[in-house]
C-alpha positions as CSV (number, residue, x, y, z in Angstrom):
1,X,171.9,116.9,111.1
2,X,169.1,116.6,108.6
3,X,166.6,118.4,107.7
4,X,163.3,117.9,109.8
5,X,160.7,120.1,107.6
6,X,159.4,119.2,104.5
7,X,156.7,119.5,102.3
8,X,153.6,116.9,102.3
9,X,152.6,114.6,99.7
10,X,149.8,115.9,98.0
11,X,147.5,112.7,98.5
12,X,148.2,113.2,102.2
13,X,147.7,117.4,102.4
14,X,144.9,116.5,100.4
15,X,143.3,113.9,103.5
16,X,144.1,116.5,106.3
17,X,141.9,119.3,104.1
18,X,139.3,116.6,103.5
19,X,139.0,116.3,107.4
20,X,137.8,119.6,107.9
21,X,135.9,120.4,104.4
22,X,134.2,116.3,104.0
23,X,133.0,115.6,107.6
24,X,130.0,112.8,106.1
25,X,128.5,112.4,102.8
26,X,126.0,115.5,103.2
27,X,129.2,117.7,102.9
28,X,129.8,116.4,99.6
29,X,126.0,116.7,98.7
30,X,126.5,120.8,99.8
31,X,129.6,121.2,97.8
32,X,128.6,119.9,94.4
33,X,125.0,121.3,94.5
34,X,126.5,124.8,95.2
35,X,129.0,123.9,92.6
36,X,125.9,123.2,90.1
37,X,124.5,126.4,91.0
38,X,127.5,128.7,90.5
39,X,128.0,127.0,87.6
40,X,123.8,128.7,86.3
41,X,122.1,125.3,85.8
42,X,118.8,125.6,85.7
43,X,118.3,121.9,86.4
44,X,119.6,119.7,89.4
45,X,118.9,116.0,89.8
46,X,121.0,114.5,93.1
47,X,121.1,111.1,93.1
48,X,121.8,108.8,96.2
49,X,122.5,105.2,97.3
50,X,122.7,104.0,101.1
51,X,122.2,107.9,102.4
52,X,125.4,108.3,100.1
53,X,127.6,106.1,101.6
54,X,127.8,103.7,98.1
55,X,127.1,107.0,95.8
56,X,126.5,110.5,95.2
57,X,125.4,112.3,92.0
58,X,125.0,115.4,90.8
59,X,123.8,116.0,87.3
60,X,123.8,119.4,86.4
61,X,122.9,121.5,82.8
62,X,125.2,124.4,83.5
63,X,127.9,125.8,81.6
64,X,130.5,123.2,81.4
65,X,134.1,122.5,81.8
66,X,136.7,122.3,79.0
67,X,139.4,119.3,79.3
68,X,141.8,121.8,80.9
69,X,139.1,123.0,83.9
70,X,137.9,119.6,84.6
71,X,141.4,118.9,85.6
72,X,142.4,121.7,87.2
73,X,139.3,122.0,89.3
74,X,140.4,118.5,91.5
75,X,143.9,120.5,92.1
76,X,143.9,122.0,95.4
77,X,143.3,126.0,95.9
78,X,142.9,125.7,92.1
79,X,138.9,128.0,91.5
80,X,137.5,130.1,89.1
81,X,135.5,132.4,91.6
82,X,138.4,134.6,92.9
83,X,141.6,136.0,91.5
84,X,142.8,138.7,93.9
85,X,142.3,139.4,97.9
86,X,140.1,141.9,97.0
87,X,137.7,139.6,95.6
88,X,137.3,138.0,98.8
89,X,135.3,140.7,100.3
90,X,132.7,140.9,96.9
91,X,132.0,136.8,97.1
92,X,129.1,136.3,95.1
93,X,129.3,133.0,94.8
94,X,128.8,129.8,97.1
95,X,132.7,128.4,97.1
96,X,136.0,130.4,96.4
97,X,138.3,128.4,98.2
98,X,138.8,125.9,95.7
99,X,139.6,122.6,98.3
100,X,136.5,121.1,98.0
101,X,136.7,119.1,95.2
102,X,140.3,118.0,95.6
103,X,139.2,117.0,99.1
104,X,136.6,115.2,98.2
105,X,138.5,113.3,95.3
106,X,140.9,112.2,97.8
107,X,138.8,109.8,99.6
108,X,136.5,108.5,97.4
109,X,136.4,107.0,94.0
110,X,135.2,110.0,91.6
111,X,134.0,110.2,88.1
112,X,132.8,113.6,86.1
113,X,131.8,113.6,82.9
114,X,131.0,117.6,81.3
115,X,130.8,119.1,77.9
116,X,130.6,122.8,77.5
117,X,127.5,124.1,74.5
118,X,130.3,124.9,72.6
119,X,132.2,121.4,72.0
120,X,131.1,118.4,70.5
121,X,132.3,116.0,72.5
122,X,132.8,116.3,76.4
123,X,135.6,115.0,78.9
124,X,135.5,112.2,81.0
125,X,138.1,111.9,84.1
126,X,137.7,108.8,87.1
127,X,140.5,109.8,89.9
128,X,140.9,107.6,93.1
129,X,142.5,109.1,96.4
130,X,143.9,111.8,94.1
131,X,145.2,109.6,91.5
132,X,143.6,110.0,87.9
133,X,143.4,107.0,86.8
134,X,141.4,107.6,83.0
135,X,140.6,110.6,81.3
136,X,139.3,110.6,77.3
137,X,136.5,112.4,75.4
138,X,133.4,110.8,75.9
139,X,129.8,111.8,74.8
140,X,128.0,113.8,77.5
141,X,124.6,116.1,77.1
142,X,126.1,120.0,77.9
143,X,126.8,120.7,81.7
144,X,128.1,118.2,84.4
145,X,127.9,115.4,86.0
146,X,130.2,114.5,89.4
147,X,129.5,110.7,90.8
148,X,131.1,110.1,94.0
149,X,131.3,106.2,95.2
150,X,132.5,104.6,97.9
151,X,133.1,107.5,100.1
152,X,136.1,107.0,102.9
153,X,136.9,103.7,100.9
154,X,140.7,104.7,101.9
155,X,139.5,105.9,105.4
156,X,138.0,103.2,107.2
157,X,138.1,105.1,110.5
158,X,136.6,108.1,109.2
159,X,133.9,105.9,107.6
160,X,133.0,103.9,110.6
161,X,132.1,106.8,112.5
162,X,129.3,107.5,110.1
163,X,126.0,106.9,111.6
164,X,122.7,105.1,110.4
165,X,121.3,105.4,107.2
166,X,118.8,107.4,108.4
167,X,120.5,109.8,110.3
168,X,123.2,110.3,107.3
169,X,119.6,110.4,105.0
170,X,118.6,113.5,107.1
171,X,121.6,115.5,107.0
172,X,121.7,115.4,103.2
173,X,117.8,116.3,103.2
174,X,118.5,119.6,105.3
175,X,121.7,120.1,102.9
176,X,119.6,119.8,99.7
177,X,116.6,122.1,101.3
178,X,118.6,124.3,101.9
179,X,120.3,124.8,98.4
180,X,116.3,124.0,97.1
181,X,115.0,127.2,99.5
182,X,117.5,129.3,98.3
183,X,117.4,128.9,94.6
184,X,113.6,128.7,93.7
185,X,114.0,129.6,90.4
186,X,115.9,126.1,89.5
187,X,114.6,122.6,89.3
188,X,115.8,120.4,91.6
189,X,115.0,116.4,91.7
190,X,116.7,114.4,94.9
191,X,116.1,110.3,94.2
192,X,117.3,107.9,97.1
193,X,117.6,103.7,96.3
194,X,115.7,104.7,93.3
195,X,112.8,106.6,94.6
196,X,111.8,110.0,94.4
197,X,112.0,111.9,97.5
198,X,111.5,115.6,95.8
199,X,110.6,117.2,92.8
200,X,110.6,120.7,93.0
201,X,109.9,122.4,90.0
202,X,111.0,125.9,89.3
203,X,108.7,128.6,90.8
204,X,108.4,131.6,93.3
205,X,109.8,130.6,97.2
206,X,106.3,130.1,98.4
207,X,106.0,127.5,95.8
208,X,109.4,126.2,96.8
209,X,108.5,126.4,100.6
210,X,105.1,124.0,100.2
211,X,106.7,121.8,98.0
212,X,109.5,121.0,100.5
213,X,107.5,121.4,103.8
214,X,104.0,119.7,102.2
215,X,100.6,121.7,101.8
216,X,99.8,122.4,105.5
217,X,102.3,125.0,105.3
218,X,100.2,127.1,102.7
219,X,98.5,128.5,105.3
220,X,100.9,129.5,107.9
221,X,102.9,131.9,105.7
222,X,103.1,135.6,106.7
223,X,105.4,137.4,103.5
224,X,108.3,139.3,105.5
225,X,109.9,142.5,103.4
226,X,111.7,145.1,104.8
227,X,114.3,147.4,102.8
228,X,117.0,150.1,103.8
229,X,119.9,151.5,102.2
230,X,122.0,148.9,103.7
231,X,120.2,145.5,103.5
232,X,116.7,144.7,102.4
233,X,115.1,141.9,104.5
234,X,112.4,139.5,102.9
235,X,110.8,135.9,103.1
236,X,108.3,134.2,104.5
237,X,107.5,133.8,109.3
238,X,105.3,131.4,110.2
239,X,102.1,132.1,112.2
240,X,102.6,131.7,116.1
241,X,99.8,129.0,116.2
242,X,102.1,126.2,114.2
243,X,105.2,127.0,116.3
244,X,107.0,123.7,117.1
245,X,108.9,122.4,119.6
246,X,111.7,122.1,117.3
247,X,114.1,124.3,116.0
248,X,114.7,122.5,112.8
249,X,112.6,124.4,110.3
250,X,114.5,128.2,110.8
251,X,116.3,129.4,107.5
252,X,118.7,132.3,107.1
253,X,120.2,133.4,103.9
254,X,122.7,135.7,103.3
255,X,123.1,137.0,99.8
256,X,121.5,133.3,99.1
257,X,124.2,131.5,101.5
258,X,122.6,129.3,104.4
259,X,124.0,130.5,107.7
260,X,123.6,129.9,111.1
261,X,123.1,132.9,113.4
262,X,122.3,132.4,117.1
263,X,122.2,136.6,117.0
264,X,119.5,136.8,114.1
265,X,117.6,133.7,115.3
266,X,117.0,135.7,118.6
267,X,116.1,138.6,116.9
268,X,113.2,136.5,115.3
269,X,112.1,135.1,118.5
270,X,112.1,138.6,120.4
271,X,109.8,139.7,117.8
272,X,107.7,136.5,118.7
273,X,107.5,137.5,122.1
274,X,104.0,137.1,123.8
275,X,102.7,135.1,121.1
276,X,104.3,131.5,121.4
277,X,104.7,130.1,124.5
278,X,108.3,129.4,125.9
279,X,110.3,126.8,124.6
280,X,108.6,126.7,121.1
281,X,110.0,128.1,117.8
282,X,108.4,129.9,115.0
283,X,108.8,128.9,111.0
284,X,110.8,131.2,109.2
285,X,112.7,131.8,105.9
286,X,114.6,135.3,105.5
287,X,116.7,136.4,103.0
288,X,119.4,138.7,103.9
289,X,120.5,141.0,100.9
290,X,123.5,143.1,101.2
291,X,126.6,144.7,99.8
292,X,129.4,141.7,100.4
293,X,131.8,144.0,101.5
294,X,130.0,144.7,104.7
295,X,130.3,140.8,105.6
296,X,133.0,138.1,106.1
297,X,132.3,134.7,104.9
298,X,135.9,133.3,105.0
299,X,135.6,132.9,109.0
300,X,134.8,128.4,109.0
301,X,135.5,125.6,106.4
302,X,131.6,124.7,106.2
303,X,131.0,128.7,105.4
304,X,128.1,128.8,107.8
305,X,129.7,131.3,109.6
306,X,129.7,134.7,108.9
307,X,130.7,138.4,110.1
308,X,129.0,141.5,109.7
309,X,130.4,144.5,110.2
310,X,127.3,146.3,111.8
311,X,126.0,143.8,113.7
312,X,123.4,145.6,115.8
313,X,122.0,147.6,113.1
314,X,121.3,144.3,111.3
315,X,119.8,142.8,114.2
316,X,117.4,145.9,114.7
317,X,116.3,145.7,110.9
318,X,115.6,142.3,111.0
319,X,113.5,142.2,114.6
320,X,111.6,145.5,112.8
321,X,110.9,143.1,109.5
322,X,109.9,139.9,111.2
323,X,107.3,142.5,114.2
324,X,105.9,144.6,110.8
325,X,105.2,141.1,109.1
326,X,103.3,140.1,111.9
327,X,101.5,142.8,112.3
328,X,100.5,143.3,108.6
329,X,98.5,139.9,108.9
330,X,97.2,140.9,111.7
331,X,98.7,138.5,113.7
332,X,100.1,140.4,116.9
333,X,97.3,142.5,118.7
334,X,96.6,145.6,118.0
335,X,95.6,148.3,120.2
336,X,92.7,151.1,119.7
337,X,93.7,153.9,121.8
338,X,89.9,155.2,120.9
339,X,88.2,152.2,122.9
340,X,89.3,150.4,125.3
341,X,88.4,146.6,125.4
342,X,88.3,146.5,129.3
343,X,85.1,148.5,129.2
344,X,83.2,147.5,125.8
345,X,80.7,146.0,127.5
346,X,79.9,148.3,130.2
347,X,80.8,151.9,127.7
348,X,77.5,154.1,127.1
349,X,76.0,153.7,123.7
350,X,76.2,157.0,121.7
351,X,72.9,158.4,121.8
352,X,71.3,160.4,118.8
353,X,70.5,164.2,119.2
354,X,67.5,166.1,117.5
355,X,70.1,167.0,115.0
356,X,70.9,163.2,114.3
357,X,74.3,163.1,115.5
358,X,75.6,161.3,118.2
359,X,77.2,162.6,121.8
360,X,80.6,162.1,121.0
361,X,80.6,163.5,117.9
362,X,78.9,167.0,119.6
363,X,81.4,166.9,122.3
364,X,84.9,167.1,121.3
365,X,86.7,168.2,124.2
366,X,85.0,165.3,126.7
367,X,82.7,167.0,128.7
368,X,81.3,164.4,130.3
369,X,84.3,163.8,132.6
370,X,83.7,167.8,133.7
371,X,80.7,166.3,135.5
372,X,81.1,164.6,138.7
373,X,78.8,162.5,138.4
374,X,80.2,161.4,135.6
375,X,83.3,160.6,137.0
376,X,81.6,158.6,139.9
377,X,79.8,156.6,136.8
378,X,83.4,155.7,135.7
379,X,84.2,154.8,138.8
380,X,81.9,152.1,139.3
381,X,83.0,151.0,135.9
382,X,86.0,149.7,137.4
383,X,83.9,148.0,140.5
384,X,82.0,146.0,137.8
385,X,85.1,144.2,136.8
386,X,85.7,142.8,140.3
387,X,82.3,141.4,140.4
388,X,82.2,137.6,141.5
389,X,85.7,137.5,142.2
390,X,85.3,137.4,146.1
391,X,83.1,134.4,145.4
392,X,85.5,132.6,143.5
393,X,87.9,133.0,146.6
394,X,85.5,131.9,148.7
395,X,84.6,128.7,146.8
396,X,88.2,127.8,146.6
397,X,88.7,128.3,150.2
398,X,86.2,125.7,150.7
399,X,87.8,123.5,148.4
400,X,91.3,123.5,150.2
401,X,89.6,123.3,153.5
402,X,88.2,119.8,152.1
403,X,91.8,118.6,152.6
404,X,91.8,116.1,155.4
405,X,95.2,116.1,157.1
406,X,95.8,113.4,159.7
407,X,98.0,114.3,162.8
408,X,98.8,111.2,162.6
409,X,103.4,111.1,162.1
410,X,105.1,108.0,163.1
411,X,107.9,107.5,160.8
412,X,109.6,109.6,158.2
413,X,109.5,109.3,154.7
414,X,112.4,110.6,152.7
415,X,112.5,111.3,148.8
416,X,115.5,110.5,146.8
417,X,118.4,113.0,145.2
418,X,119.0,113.8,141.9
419,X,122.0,111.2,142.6
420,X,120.3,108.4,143.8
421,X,120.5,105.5,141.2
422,X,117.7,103.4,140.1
423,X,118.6,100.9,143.1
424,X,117.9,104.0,145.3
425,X,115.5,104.1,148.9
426,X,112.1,104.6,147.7
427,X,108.8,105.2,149.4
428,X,106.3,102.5,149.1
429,X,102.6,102.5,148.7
430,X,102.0,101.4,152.7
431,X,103.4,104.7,153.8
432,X,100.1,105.5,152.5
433,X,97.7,105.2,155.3
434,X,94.6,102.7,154.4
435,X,92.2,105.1,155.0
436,X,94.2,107.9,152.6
437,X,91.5,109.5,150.8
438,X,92.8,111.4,147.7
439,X,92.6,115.1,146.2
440,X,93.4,116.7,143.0
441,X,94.6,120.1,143.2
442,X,94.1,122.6,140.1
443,X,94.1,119.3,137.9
444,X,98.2,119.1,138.4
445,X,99.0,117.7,141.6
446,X,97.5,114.6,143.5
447,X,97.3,115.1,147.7
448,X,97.2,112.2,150.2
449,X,97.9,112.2,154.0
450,X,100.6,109.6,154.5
451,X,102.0,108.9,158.0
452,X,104.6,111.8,157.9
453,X,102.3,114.5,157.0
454,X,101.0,116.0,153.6
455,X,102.0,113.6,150.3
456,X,101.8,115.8,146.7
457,X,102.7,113.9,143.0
458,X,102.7,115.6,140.4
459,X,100.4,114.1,137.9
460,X,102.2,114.1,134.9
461,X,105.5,113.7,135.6
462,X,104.8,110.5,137.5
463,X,102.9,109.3,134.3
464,X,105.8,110.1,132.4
465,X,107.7,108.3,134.8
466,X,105.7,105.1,134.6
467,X,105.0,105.3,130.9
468,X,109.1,105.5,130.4
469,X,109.7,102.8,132.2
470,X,107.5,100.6,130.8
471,X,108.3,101.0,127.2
472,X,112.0,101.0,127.2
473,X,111.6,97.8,128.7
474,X,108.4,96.6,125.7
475,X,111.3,98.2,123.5
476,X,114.3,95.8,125.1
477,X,112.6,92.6,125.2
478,X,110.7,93.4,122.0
479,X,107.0,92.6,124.1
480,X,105.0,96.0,123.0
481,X,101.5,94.7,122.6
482,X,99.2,96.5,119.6
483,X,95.5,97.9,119.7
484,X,94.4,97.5,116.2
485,X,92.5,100.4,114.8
486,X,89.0,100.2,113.5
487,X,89.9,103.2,111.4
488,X,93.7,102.9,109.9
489,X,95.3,106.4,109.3
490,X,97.3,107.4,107.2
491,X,100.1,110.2,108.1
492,X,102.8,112.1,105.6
493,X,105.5,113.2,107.0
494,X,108.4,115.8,104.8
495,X,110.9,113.3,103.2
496,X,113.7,113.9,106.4
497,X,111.0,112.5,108.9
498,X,110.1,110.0,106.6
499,X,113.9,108.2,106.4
500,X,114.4,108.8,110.2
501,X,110.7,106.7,111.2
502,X,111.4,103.9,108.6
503,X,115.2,104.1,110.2
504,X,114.3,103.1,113.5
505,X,110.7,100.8,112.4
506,X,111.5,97.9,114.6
507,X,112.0,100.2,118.0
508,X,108.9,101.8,117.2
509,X,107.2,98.5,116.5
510,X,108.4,97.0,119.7
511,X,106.4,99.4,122.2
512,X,103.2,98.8,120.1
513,X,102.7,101.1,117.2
514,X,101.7,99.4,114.1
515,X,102.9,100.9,111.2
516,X,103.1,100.8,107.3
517,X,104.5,102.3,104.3
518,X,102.0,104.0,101.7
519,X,103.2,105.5,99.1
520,X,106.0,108.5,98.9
521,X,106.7,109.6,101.8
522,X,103.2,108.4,104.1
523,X,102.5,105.7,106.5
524,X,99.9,103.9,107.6
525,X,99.1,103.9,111.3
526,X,97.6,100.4,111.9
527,X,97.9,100.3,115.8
528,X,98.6,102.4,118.8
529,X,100.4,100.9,122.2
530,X,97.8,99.0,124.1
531,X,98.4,100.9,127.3
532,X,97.6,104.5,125.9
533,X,94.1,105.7,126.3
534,X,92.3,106.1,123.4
535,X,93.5,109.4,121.6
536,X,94.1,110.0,118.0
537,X,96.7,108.2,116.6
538,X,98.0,110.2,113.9
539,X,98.5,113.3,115.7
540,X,99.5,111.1,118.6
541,X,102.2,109.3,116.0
542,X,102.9,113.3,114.7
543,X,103.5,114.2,118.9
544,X,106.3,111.4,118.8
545,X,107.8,112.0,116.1
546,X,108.4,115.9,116.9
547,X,109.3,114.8,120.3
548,X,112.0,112.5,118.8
549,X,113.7,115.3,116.8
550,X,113.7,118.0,120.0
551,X,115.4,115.1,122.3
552,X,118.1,114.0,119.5
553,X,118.9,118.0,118.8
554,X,119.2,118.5,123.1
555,X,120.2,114.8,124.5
556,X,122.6,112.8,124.2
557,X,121.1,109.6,125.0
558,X,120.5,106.0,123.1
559,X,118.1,105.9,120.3
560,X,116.3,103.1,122.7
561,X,115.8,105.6,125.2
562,X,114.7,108.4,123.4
563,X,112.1,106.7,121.8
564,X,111.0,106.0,125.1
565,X,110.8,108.8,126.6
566,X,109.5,110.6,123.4
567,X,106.5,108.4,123.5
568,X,106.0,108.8,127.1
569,X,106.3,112.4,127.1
570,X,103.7,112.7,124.2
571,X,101.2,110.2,125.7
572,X,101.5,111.0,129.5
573,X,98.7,112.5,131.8
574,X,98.7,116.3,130.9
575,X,98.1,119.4,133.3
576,X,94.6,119.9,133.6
577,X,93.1,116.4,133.1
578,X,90.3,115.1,136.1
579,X,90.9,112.2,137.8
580,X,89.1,109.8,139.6
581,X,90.0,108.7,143.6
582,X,90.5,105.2,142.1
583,X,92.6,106.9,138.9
584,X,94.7,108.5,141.2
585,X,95.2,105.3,143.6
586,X,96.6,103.8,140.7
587,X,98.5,106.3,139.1
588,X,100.3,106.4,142.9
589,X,100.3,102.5,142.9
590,X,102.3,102.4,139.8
591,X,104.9,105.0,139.8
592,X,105.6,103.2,143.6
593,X,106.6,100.3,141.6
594,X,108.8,101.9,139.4
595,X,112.4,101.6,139.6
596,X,113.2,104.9,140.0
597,X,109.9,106.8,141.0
598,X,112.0,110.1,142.4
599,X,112.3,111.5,139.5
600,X,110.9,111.9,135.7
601,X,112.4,111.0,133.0
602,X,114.0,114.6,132.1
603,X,115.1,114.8,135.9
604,X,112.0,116.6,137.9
605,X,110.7,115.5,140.9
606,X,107.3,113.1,141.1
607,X,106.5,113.2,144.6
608,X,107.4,115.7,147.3
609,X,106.0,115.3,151.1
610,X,105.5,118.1,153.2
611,X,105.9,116.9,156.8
612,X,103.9,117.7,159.9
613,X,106.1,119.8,161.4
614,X,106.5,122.0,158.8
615,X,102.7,122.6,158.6
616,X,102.8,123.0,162.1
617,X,105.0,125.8,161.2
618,X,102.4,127.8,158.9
619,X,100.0,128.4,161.9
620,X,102.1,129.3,164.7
């Protein structure tokens, strides 16, 4: 019987390790600029063409290879960074494995051209699917230079599962920020079909962080540092009052490696606690600095993944950092135990004596509180804060007791399930009785009697509701009408928002907005849907956009529907808004006609009747 085992072709070993180490063209953006970077260039110019699907390249000034390394380095587990298993646990550098470029050479077409300072003439080498097919001396300036075309050519499966060029656009941006944040000190340059998307010139990480993120950010910077015997803890928070909705601007470096850290990043937000409201997230880039021996690296093939040994202790220090940051900018509130701010305004003034000093100052031991009247004066301190609040009881007892509720119940009314489809029962505007008058309730809820007792919609989910419905069909027949602006805006976005607007222009077109490009990285905002109220179009254009990014990171859904329901979210009624009787008749009107008016878009309920004989209930 033969032999069932054998050894793989290398071209073949070679595709399984690209499987896991080249998932899209990002990963090979993230392995050659870290290759650039442990290779001391002080100057990196990336280089893409259709998001990197037709090429990628990195042109580097760093040491070099000689004719023997630039061959050796496409041979698989072949690297210069380790050469023992104890040098796996004092990594230094970004890759030790030495799979990434063999990986990456076996499905694509590569070419590298290098020339160390100390040759004359450098090496050039073009391999295809692991085959070199040329290699001869060629005349290169000193460092290197990797050009990657065609990527997948050999792998059309793989490459068919790429998505847009806008999408594949922003995961390169986030790979090359993320090499940019941690390396200030070199000179990056990213160019995309031929235009500039970022040049960052070399500088201190505040520099680095405006030049990525735009101006706006100059001001939301709180400087982090924190230092111990076992890791020293610095950076840059952002102030609660920019907190976004999105998680996407969140950095953590270890020993200048981008991780990801569910464990740190709640450390972070703990320390935010009480001054961002719930489901928004704070700016921040930290650096982590400690001895490698205390971490693992070697735990995922991306090598965003890592293990500390002290976990805990980490956490602690970096929650401590991020709480002292904010309170050195005085940021978080601070309390003075030697007044309190409850009684400022009803606290006696300190009176002067005959020898010019003041009461406090000539009692130290609080003798006023030895006197009982005194003590009945502090008393009524606490009275005074009370004041009016009866009457404000009172006045909103009157308010409810405005409520008209017919006895009036001759048929039942019943809302929908989460199940029910869009075909489902729903109730329609004549269970409404003629004579309805209608009510707002702390700005949130609309009231109505309907023949089945008490009728409550909430306000802004039923707008989103209607809203939703309305442009994701203007967005699938292409029918969005336009209100010109007398005023055009212009809005710049960071280069990742940029690609993923101009990605998806003609969805965005179709429910009304009227857009142009203007200049790098800025539109023009032209016109606003003709069915939005008038509002302010670029922060309304800014709402959307952030709105987009938090639904693609949570929700799996089309990019047809997320637009709508972006734009619907960020445009609906809000909490707190007055409305008129005839506002709220048609606000009710509309979500009626809806298809599917149980329920907003993100699955809460519009509408919710309280029946007769549960208010019966209440007073018996």
């Amino acid at each position: 019987m033969p032999d069932l085992i054998r050894l793989l072709p290398d071209n073949i070993a070679n595709q399984i390790a690209a499987g896991e180490v080249v998932q899209r063209p990002a990963s090979v953006v993230k392995e050659l600029l870290e290759n650039a970077i442990d290779a001391g260039a002080t100057n990196i110019k990336l280089i893409l063409k259709e998001a990197g699907k037709a090429l990628i390249q990195v042109i580097d000034n760093g040491t070099g290879m000689s004719e023997t390394d630039i061959r050796m380095c496409f041979e698989r587990h072949a690297t210069s960074k380790i050469r023992s298993t104890e040098d796996l646990f004092t990594i230094k550098t970004m890759g030790f494995r030495g799979e990434a470029m063999a990986s990456i050479a076996a499905v694509s077409q590569v070419e590298a051209k290098t020339r160390k300072e100390s040759e004359e003439l450098g090496v050039l080498l073009q391999i295809e699917a692991s085959e070199v097919k040329k290699q001869e001396p060629t005349s290169t300036p000193v460092g290197t230079s990797f050009c990657v075309k065609n990527l997948f050519y050999n792998v059309p499966a793989r490459r068919n599962f790429l998505k847009s060029n806008s999408v594949e656009t922003r995961h390169i941006v986030d790979e090359f920020q993320r090499v940019a944040l941690s390396n200030p000190q070199v000179e990056m340059t990213m160019y995309h079909n031929d235009l500039e998307m970022y040049h960052l010139t070399s500088g201190k990480l505040s520099n680095r962080i405006v030049g990525i993120f735009g101006k706006k950010y100059q001001a939301q910077m709180a400087s982090c540092l924190e230092e111990t015997d076992m890791l020293k803890v610095y950076g840059y928070v952002g102030k609660p009052e920019f907190a976004k909705k999105t998680r996407g601007e969140q950095f953590f470096f270890v020993n200048n490696r981008f991780i990801k850290s569910n464990y740190l990043n709640h450390a972070v937000t703990t320390a935010f606690t009480g001054l961002i409201p719930d489901g928004n997230f704070p700016f921040y880039t930290l650096f982590l600095e400690l001895d490698p021996k205390h971490i693992d690296i070697n735990v995922h093939p991306t090598k965003t993944e890592i293990k500390f040994d002290d976990e805990r202790t980490v956490y602690a220090i970096v929650k401590a950092a991020v709480r002292q940051a904010l309170g050195t900018h005085n940021i978080t509130p601070a309390l003075d135990f030697g007044a309190d701010v409850n009684f400022a305004s009803f606290r006696p003034q300190p009176q002067s004596t005959s020898t010019g000093t003041s009461a406090s100052q000539s009692d130290r031991n609080y003798g006023q509180f030895r006197d009982l009247d005194k003590k009945r004066e502090s008393t009524s301190h606490w009275e005074k804060l009370y004041d009016g609040l009866q009457k404000d009881i009172e006045k909103e007892e009157r308010q409810n007791a405005q409520l008209d509720i017919h006895p009036e119940a001759q048929s039942t009314v019943t809302m929908g399930s989460a199940a029910n489809t869009a075909e489902a029962y729903k109730p329609n505007r004549e269970a409404v009785l003629p004579s309805a008058k209608y009510f707002q309730i702390h700005k949130k809820y609309i009231a109505t009697h309907v023949k089945s007792g008490l009728l409550l919609v909430a306000q802004q989910e039923a707008h989103e509701r209607i809203l939703y419905e309305r442009f994701f069909q203007m967005i699938q027949n292409r029918s969005g009408a336009s209100q010109q602006s007398l005023f055009p805006q212009s809005l710049e976005l960071n280069p990742a928002d940029f690609a993923l607007v101009m990605g998806m222009k003609d969805e965005i077109n179709a429910i009304g907005f009227e857009f142009s490009e203007f200049g790098k990285n800025t539109v023009v905002i032209n016109g606003v849907p003709a069915d939005l109220k008038a509002a302010n179009e670029k922060q309304l254009f800014e709402g959307f956009v952030e709105q987009f990014k938090q639904n693609q990171s949570e929700l799996s859904i089309s990019a047809d529907e997320n637009i709508a329901r972006s734009i619907a979210k960020r445009s609906s009624l809000k909490v707190g808004t007055s409305l008129s009787p005839e506002e709220m008749s048609s606000l009710i009107d509309q979500l009626f006609a809806c298809k599917n008016p149980n329920y907003s878009p993100n699955g809460r309920k519009t509408s919710f009747i309280i029946e007769l004989e549960k208010i019966d209930q209440f007073f018996n």
